[in-house]
C-alpha positions in Angstrom: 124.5 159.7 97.7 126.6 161.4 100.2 129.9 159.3 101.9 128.6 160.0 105.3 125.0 158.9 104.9 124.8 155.5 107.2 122.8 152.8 106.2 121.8 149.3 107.3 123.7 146.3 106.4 122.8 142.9 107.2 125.3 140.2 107.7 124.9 136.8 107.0 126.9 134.0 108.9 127.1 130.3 107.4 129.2 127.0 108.6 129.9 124.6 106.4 129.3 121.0 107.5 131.0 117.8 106.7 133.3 117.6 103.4 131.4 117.4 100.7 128.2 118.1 102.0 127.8 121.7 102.9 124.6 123.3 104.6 124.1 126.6 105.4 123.3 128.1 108.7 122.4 131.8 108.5 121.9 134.5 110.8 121.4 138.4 110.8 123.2 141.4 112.3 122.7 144.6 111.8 125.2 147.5 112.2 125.8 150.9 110.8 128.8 151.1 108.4 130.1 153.9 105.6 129.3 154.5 102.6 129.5 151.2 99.9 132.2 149.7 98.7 133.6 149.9 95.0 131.2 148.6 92.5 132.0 144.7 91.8 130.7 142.1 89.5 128.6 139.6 91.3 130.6 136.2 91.6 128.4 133.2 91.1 128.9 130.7 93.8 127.1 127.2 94.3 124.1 126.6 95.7 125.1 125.6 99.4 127.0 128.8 100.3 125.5 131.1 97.9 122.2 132.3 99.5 123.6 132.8 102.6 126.9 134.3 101.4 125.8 137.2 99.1 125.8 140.6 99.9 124.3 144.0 98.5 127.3 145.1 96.2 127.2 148.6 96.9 124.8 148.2 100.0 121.0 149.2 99.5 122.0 153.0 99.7 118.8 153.9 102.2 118.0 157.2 102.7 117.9 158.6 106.4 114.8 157.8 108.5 114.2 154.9 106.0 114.5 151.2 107.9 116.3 148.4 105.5 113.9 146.1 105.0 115.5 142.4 106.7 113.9 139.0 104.8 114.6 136.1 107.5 116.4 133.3 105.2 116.9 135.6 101.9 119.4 137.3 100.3 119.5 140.7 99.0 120.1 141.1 95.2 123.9 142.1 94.4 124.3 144.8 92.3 126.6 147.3 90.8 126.4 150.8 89.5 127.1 151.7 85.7 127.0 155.3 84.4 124.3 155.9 87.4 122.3 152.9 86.5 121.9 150.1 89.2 122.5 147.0 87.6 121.6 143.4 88.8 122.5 140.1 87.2 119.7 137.8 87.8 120.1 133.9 86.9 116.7 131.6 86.4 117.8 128.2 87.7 117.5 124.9 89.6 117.3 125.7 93.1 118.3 122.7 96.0 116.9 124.5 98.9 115.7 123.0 102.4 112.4 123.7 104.0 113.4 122.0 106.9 116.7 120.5 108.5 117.0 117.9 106.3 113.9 118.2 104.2 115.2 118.9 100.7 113.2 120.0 98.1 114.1 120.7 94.2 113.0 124.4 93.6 113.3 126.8 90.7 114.5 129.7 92.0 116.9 133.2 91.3 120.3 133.0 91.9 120.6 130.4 94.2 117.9 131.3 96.4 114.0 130.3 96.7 112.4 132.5 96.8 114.8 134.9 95.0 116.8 137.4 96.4 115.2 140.5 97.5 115.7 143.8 95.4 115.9 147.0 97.3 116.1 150.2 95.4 115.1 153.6 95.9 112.2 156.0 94.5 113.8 157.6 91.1 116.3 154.9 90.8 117.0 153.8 87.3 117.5 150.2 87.5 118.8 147.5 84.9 117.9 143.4 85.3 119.9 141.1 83.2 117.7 137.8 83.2 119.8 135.0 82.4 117.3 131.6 81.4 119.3 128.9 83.2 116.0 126.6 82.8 115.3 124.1 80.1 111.6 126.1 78.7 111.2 129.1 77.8 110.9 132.2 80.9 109.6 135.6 81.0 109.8 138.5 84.4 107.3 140.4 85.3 108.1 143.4 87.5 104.0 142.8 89.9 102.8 146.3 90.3 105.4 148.1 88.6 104.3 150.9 86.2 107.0 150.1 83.3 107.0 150.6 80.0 105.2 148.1 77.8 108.0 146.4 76.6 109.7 145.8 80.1 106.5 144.4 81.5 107.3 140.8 80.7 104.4 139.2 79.5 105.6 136.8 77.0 103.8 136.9 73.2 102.4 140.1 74.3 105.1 142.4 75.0 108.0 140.6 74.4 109.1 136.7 73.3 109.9 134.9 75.5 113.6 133.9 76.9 114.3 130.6 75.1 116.4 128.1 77.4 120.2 129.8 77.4 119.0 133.3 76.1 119.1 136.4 78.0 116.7 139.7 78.1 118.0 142.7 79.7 114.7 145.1 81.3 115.3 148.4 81.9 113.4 151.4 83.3 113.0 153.9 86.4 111.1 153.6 89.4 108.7 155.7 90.2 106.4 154.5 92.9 107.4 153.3 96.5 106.1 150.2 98.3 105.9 146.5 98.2 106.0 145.0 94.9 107.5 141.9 93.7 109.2 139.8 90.6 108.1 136.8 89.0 107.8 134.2 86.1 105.0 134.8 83.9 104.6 131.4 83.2 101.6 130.3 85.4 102.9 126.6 86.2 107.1 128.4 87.0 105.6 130.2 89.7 104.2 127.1 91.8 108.3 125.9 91.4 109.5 129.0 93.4 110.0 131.5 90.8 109.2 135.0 92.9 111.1 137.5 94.7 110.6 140.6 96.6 110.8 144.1 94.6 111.3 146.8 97.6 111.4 150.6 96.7 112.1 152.9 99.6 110.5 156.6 99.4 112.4 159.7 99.0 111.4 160.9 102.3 110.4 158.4 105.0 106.6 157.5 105.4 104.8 158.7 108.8 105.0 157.4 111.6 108.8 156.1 110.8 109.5 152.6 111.5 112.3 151.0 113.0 111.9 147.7 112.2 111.0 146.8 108.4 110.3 143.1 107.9 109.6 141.5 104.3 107.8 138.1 104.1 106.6 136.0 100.8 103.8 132.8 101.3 104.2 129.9 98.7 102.5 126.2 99.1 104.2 123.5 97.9 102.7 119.9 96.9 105.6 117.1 97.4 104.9 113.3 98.2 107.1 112.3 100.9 110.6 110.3 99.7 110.1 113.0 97.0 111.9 116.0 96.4 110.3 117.8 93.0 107.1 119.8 93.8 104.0 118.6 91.8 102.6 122.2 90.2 99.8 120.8 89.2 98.1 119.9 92.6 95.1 121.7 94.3 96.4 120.4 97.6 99.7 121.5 99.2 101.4 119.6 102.4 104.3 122.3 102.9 103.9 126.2 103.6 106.3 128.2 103.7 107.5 131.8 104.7 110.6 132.8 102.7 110.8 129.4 101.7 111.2 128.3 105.3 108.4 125.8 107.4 108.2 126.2 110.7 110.0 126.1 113.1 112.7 126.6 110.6 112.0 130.3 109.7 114.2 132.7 111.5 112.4 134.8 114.0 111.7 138.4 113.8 113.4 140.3 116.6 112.6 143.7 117.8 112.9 146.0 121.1 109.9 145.9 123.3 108.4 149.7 121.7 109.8 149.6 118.7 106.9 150.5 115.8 107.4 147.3 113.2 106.3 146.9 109.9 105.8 143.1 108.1 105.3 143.0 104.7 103.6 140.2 102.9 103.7 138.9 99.6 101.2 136.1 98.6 102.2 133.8 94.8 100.4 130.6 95.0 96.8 128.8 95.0 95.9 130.4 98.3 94.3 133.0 100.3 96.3 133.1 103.5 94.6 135.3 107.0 97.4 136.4 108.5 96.9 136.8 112.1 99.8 137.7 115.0 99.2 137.4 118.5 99.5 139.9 121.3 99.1 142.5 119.2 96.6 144.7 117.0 98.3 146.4 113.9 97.1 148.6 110.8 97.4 147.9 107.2 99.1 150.3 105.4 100.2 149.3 102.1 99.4 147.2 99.3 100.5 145.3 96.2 99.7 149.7 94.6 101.7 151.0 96.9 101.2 153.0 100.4 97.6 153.5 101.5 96.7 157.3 101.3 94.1 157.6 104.0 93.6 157.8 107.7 90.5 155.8 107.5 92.2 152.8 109.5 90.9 150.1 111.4 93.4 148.2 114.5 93.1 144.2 112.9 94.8 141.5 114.7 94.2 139.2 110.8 94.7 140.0 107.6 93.7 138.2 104.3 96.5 138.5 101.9 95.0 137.3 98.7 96.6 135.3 95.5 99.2 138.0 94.0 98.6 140.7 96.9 100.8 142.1 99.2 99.8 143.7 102.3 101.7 146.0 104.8 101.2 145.9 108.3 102.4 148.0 111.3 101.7 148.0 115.1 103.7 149.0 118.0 106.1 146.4 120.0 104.7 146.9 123.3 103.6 143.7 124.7 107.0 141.8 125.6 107.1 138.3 125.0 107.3 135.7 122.0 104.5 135.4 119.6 103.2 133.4 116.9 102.7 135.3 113.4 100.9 132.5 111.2 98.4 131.9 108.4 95.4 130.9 110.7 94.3 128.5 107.9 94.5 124.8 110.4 96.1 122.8 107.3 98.5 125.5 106.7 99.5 125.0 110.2 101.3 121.8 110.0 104.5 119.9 107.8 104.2 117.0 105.4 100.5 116.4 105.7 99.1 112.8 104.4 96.6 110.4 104.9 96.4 110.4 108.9 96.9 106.5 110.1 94.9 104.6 113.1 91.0 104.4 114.8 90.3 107.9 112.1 91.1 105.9 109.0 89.2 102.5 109.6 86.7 101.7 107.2 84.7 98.5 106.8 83.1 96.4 103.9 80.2 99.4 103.4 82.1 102.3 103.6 84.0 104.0 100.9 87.5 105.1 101.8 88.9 108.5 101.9 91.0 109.2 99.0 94.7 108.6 99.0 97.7 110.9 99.6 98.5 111.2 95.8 95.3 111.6 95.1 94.8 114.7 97.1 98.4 116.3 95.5 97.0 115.9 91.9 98.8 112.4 91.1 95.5 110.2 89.6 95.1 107.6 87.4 92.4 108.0 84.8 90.8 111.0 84.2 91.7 114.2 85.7 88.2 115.2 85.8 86.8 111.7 85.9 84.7 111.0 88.8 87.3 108.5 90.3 89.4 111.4 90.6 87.1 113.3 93.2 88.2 115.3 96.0 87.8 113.0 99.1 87.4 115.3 101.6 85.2 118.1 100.4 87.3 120.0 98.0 87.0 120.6 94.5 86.7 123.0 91.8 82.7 121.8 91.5 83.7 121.3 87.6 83.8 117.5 87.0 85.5 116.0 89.8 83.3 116.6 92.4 82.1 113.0 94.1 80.6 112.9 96.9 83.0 111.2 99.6 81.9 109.9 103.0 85.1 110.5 105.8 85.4 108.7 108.7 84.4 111.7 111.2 81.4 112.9 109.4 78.0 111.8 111.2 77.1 108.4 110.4 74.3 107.6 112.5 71.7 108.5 109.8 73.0 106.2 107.0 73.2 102.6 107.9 75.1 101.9 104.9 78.2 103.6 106.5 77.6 102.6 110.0 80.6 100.7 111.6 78.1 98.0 113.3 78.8 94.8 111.2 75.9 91.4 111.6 75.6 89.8 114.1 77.5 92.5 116.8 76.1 94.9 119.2 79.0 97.1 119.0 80.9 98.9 116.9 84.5 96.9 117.1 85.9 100.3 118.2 84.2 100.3 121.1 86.1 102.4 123.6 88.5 104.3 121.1 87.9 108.4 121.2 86.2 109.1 117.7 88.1 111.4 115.5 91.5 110.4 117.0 94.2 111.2 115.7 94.6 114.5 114.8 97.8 116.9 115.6 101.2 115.9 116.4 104.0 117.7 118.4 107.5 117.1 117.5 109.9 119.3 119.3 113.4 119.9 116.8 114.3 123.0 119.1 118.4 121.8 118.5 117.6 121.2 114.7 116.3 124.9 114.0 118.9 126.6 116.8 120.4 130.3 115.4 121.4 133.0 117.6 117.6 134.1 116.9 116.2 131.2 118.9 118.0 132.3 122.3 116.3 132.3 125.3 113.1 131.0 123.5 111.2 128.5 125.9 112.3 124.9 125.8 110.1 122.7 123.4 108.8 125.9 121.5 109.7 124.7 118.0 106.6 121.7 118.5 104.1 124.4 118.0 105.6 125.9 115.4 105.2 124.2 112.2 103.6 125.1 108.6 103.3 129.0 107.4 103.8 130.1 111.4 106.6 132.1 112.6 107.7 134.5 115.4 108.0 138.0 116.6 110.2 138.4 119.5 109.4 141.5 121.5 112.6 141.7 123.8 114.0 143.7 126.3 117.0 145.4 125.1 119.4 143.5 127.1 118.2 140.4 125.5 117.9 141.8 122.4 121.5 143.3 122.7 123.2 140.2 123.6 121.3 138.2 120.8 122.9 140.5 118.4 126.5 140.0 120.2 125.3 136.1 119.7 124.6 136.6 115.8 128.4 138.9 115.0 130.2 136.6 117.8 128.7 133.5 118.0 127.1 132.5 114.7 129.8 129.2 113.7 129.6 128.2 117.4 126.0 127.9 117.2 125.4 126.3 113.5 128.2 123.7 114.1 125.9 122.3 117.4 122.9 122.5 115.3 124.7 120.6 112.3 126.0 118.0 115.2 122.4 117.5 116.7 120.6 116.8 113.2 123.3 114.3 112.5 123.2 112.9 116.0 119.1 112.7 115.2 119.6 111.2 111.6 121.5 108.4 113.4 
């Protein structure tokens, strides 16, 4: 790679808060810079500082006419070359992330980060992964949609043993394809703890039309009782979504210049189809999980369903200004730390059977697990076993007198005068909680309706845009500290 090719490096800015407990406050720049520096061994750092500290040792060496590819809230993977061979040091570990200010959560995750660090390599690169089981059970990678050789494929008992607790496995092999692909365990319950990452190989020659914006996203649902930290990865039903293990309104935004073309990437490892859907604009798909679509067949979609283990790439042009929503358009993927809703909704008298309980509905039971007493209480189920049939509140109960809410000897039902169905949606504003150089200029009060797997694409006038990036290189620390100060202030 020639000295005077430029490339794309993201900076990462973090704050530490008060001794002893650090938290991180990120946020990107971009600028053009020379060629890498020296090759370096990656230094492990903790936790706190890591994720938002690391840098591409060596720099993600794009070729011209190729965008970087930004993930809002995750690292790049370090790496370093040897004998022509790019080499990354990858650690399997207990991962203390935050979903929201505040909201911690015990992950598994790579190197520090949930979900892992992105790797960014080139078509025809030869790489090397050294997987390092930091976990207590045994862990095996697999490279999703990677043509590999059998043995570097990762499927434990089948192509290789799996990597006991302290053991390492070194996988290596050379790219060949170009697109979105990703890395995960191949241990079915590891992946519902974090365990994925973004696998991003760039073409040899820039696809048509070139972006200049490149965006990289990953969906994960998480199931975690509140005053609880640990996921449960056994549920069926998740109360946190996340993009790049962010909830709303925590994610960063995605910033570009009003006609700019854009490109999102979206990865999918979980129990859920998601429909992605952006607003105020219509975009193409162009890739998938196999790589660019070969075809001019295409068809302007506003929604896209990324299925369980699919990626999808999408592209439109930038050219309605303004700041708009890019969410999973699922309603209970729209929301943080659902449970059992409180108040007129969740009355019940002597004849009515109660909706099931909040640990119910995460996959904590007693009994059975596929024991009728264990049914889904509000319409849900795998129809194998635990599949009662549960009355709720707002379902139409004029036909069955055994659920009606008129008790002997009154002529009303005792809430008379209450709007049926009420409550249903909250609207917490945490604007100070989430600021970042990102958020500037956003309208006040924004962050209420952003919760759940949603996020934003700011489509900016350059000025804006421009002095948003001064913001990010200039003012970073200014901003996290007031953001550390107003969650404290709100923890008071």
């Amino acid at each position: 790679m020639r000295s005077s090719r430029r490339l794309f490096l993201r900076g990462l800015a973090s704050v530490a808060g008060a001794a002893g407990a650090a938290t991180a406050v990120s946020a990107q720049h971009e600028s053009h810079t020379p060629a890498p520096a020296p090759p370096q061994t990656p230094v492990t750092t903790p936790r706190s500082v890591r994720a938002s500290r690391e840098t591409p040792v060596g720099g993600p060496q794009i070729l011209p006419g190729v965008a970087e590819v930004v993930t809002p809230d995750v690292p790049k993977m370090p790496w370093h070359l040897e004998n022509g061979v790019k080499v990354f040091n990858i650690a399997v570990e207990h991962v203390r992330t935050e979903f929201l200010p505040g909201r911690i959560v015990d992950a598994w995750g790579f190197n520090g980060s949930v979900p892992g660090p992105t790797i960014e390599v080139i078509e025809g690169d030869q790489v090397r992964l050294i997987v390092d089981n930091k976990l207590p059970e045994p862990f095996s990678m697999h490279w999703h949609g990677l043509e590999v050789p059998n043995e570097m494929d990762g499927m434990p008992g089948i192509s290789q043993d799996a990597i006991p607790p302290g053991g390492r496995f070194v996988y290596e092999f050379t790219v060949h394809q170009n697109g979105t692909f990703f890395y995960h365990s191949h241990m079915a319950m590891q992946e519902m703890m974090g365990l994925i990452g973004l696998f991003i190989i760039h073409p040899q020659r820039a696809y048509t039309p070139r972006v200049d914006r490149d965006f990289g996203l990953i969906l994960q649902e998480w199931a975690i009782l509140p005053n609880n930290t640990i996921p449960n990865s056994l549920a069926m039903e998740f109360n946190w979504l996340t993009m790049n293990g962010r909830a709303g309104p925590a994610m960063t935004p995605m910033l570009v210049k009003i006609g700019e073309r854009v490109r999102i990437r979206i990865v999918n490892l979980g129990m859920d189809h998601h429909p992605m859907h952006i607003h105020g604009h219509q975009f193409y798909v162009t890739g998938t999980e196999g790589g660019r679509i070969q075809t001019t067949a295409v068809q302007p979609e506003n929604t896209v369903l990324v299925g369980v283990a699919q990626a999808r790439d999408i592209e439109f042009v930038a050219n309605n200004p303004g700041d708009w929503h890019f969410h999973c358009h699922l309603p209970h993927h729209m929301m943080n730390q659902m449970a059992s809703m409180v108040g007129p909704l969740m009355m019940s008298h002597a004849n009515m059977m109660r909706p099931g309980s909040m640990t119910g509905g995460l996959g904590i039971v007693e009994g059975r697990a596929t024991g009728e007493s264990a049914g889904t209480a509000l319409g849900r189920d795998l129809a194998v076993g635990a599949a009662a049939d549960r009355p709720v509140p707002n379902m139409p109960l004029a036909g069955n007198p055994q659920l009606s809410f008129v008790q002997p000897g009154r002529a009303e039902a005792p809430n008379q005068g209450m709007f049926p169905g009420y409550p249903q949606d909250m609207f917490m504003v945490m604007d100070d909680l989430v600021a970042k150089p990102e958020t500037y200029g956003m309208r006040r009060g924004w962050s209420g309706g952003t919760m759940g797997m949603m996020t934003v694409v700011r489509v900016l006038e350059p000025d804006l845009f421009d002095k948003i990036q001064g913001l990010k290189a200039s003012g970073a620390e200014a901003l996290a500290k007031a953001a550390e100060q107003a969650r404290k202030a709100a923890q008071q």
